[in-house]
N, C-alpha and C positions, 0 to 999 in steps of 0.2 A: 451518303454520296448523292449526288447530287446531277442529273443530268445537263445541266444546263454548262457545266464548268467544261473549260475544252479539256479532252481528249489530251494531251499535251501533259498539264498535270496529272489526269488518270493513270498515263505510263509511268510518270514518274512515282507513284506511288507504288505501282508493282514490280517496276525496279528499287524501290528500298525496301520493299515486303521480302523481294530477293538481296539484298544486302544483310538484311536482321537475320534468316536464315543461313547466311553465308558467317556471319560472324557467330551465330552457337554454332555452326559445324567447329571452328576453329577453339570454342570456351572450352580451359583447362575442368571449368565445373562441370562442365557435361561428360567429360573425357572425350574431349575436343581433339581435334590437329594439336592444339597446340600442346596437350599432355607430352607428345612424342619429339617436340622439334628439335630438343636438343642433339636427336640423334640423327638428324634428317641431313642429305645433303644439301649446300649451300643455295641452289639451285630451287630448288625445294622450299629452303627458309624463305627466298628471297618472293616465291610465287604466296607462298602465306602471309607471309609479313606485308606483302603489298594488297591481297586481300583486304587484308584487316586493315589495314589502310584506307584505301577505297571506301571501303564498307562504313567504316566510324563514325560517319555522317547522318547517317539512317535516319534517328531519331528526331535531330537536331534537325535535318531537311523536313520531317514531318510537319515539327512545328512551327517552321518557316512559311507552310504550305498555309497553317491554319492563320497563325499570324495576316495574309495577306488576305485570305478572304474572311477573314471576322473581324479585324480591324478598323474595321465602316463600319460594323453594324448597331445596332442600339440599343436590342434586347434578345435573347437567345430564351429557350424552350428546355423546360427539364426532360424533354420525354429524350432528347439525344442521350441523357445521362442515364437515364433508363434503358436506354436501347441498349447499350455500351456494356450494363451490367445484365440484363437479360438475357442476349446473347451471349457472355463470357460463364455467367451459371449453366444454362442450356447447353452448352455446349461440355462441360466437366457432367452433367447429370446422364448425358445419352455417352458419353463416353463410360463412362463408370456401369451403364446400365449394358451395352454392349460387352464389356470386357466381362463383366459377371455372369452371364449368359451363355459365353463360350467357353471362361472356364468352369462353370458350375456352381461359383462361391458366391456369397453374397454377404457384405457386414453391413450391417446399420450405420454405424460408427463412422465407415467407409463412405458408405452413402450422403450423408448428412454432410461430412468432409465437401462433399463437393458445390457445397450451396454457401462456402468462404469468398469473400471476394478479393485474395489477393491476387494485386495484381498491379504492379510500383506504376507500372503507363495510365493504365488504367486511371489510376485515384491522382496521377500530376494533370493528364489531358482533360478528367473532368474536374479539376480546382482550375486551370487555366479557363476551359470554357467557359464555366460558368461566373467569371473572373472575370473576362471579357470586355464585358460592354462599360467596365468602370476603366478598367486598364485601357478603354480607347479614348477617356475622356485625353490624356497625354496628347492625342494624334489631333481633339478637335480642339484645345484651346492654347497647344504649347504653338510659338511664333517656330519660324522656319530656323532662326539661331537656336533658340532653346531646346527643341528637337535634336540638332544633331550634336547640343554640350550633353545634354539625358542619354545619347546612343554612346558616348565616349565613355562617362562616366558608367554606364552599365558593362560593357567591354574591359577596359582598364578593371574596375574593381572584381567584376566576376569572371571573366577569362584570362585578360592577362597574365593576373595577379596570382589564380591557381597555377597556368604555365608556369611561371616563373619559380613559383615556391613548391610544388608539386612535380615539379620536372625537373626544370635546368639545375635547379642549388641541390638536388639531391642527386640528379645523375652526374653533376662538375663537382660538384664540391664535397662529394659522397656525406652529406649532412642534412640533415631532416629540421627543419624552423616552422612553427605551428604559429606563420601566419594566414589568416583569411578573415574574409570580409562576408562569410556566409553562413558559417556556424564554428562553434568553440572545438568542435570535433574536426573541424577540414573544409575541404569544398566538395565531401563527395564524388570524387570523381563524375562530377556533374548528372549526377542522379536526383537531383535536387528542384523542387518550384524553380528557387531561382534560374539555375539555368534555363529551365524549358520559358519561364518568363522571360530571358534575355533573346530564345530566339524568337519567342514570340514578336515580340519588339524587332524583330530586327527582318522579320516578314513582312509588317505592318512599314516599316519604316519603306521597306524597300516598294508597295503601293502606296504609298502616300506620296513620298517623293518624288513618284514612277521614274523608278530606277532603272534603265535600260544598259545592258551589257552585251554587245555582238559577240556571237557564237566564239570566234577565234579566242579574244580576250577570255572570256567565261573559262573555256577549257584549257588554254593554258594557266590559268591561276590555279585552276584545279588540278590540275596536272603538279603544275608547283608545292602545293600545298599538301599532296598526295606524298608525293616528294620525299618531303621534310618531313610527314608523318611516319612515312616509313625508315628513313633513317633513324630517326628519332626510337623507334621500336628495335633495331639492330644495337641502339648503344643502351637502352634499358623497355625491355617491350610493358611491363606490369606499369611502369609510372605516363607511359607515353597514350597507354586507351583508357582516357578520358573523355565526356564529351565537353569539357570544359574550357578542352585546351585552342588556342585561338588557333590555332590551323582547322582543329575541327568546324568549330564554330564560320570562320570564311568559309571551309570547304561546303557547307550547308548553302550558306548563303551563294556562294559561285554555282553548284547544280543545279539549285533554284533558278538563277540567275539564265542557266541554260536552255535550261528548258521552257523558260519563261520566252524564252524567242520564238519556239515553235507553234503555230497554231493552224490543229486539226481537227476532225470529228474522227469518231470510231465507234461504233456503238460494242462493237466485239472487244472493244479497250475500257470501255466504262464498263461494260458487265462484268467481265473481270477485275477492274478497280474495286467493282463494289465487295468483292469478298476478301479485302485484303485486312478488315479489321478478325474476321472468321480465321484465314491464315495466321496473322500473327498470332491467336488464341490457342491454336492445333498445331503450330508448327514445332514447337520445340518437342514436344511426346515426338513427334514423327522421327526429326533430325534422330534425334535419341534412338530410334528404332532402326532406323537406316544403319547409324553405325555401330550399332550392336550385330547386326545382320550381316554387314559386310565390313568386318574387323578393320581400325584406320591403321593401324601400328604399320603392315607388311607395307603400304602402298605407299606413307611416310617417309620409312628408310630409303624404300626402293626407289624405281625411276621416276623423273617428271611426266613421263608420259601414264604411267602407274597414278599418280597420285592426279593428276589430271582428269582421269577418265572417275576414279573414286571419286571426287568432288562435283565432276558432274552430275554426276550420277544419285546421289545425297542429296544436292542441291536443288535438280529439275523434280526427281522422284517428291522430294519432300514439297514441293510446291504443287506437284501435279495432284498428288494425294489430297493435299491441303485444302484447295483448290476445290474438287470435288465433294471432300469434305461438309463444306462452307454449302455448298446448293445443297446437298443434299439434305442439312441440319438445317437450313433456312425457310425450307419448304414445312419442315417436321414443326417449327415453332411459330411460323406465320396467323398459326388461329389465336397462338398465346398474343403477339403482338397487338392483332387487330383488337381482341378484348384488351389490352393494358390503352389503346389508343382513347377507349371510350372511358378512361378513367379522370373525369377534371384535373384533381391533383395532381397527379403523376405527368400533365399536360401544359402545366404552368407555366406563364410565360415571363418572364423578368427582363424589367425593361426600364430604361433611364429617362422615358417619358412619364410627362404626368398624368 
């Protein structure tokens, strides 16, 4: 993070920090909202289903975000990819070493466990960064036609194309056709390089071209696009959360797009920016804990205002926690940092100069 970036996009990052956590409160894998919805009333679907709506963007806005500010640039630093994974280790190691503490137990096995580094954002955001400064030669030597037939052609073959065959011909024509343009297996539900490359491009394009969209427009398209996602999730919700799909993929671009209008300072807004990579690392154990704590099933069935206040409650809880978290653990790791800073290698800088 970066002090110098306005304020503007700092908020916007901590409302999609608050998005990714709103959308595993809802994951049937977590035993989410959405395990329950079939039993939920209409009223009820209609407030989850437009969550997850809203929310599906998250990602996709991320790397919109990076897209637009590393799209100039000419060489990037491996120590970001260090930082990225230091933090996500350190953070599983004082986790594991807390939870062993309180309850008395301790495996090796267990421990060791937590020095893996999965972690799917993780290992697309650093192949993208460090990816970068070659994927920007596109922006410095393609003509102003060529540029926007490259943005077509990336759109059409990676998002439409999944929409189409991933969505419409299996939700209309209840038939499944195993075409794509991204791998012999699918398009991933856009979990994929390529997707996160396609928004990357499509950050990058929107500073280059200095893309300007007034507030009104921006929000109604998103609005729109919000929409048709949530419909689209009413007539089959499993095929409809993609991030592949081009409603998603606008709707990325359109938020961005929003908040790119605004420009403010905050210092209280960048300090909490900055721990939103700490949150997304802590947030899902939290969520997970939150609704274990305070059972989802009752508040589900029951009223809007029931399932309202549960959600809130999940939602802030897990971010406030998270939140605190993040300073607390960044304080505990700052000496490891400062020695890894002094390491050449791990500081390398890769660059398209000679």
């Amino acid at each position: 993070m970066k002090e110098s970036r306005s304020s503007n996009f700092e908020l916007l990052r901590i409302i999609l920090i608050l998005f990714v956590i709103a959308l595993h409160y809802n994951s049937p894998y977590r035993h989410g909202a959405f395990s329950y919805i079939e039993s939920a009333p209409f009223i009820n679907q209609f407030f989850l289903f437009s969550v997850e709506a809203l929310a599906l963007c998250a990602v996709n806005t991320f790397l919109c975000i990076s897209g637009y500010f590393l799209s100039k640039r000419e060489s990037v630093n491996v120590r970001k990819v260090v930082y990225l994974f230091t933090v996500l280790i350190a953070y599983k190691v004082i986790s594991y070493i807390i939870g062993a503490v309180t309850s008395g137990s301790f495996s090796l096995a267990d421990f060791l466990y937590c020095f893996n580094l999965v972690n799917y954002y993780a290992w697309l955001y650093c192949a993208i960064y460090m990816l970068s400064p070659f994927l920007n030669l596109v922006f410095k030597y393609a003509s102003d036609k060529s540029l926007k037939i490259f943005m077509a052609i990336l759109l059409v073959f990676f998002s439409i194309l999944p929409t189409i065959t991933d969505y419409c011909i299996p939700a209309f024509a209840h038939t499944k056709i195993s075409i794509s343009a991204i791998s012999i297996y699918g398009n991933g539900n856009g979990y994929t390089l390529v997707n996160f490359i396609l928004l990357y491009y499509v950050g990058g394009f929107i500073a280059h071209k200095k893309i300007n969209l007034k507030w009104l427009p921006s929000a109604l398209g998103l609005i729109f696009c919000t929409a048709v996602i949530c419909a689209m999730m009413f007539i089959e919700p499993i095929l409809a959360i993609s991030y592949c799909n081009i409603f998603v993929v606008l709707q990325a671009a359109l938020l961005f797009l929003l908040f790119k209008n605004l420009n403010f300072k905050s210092r209280f807004i960048n300090f909490i920016a900055k721990s939103v990579w700490g949150i997304f690392i802590i947030h899902s154990t939290l969520i997970t804990l939150f609704i274990k704590e305070y059972p989802l099933a009752p508040s589900i069935s029951g009223s809007i205002s029931s399932l309202l206040t549960h959600f809130s409650i999940c939602i802030a809880g897990t971010f406030l926690c998270a939140l605190v978290w993040d300073k607390l653990c960044s304080l505990a790791i700052r000496p490891i940092q400062h020695l890894l800073d002094k390491v050449p290698v791990l500081n390398k800088e890769i660059s398209l100069k000679k």
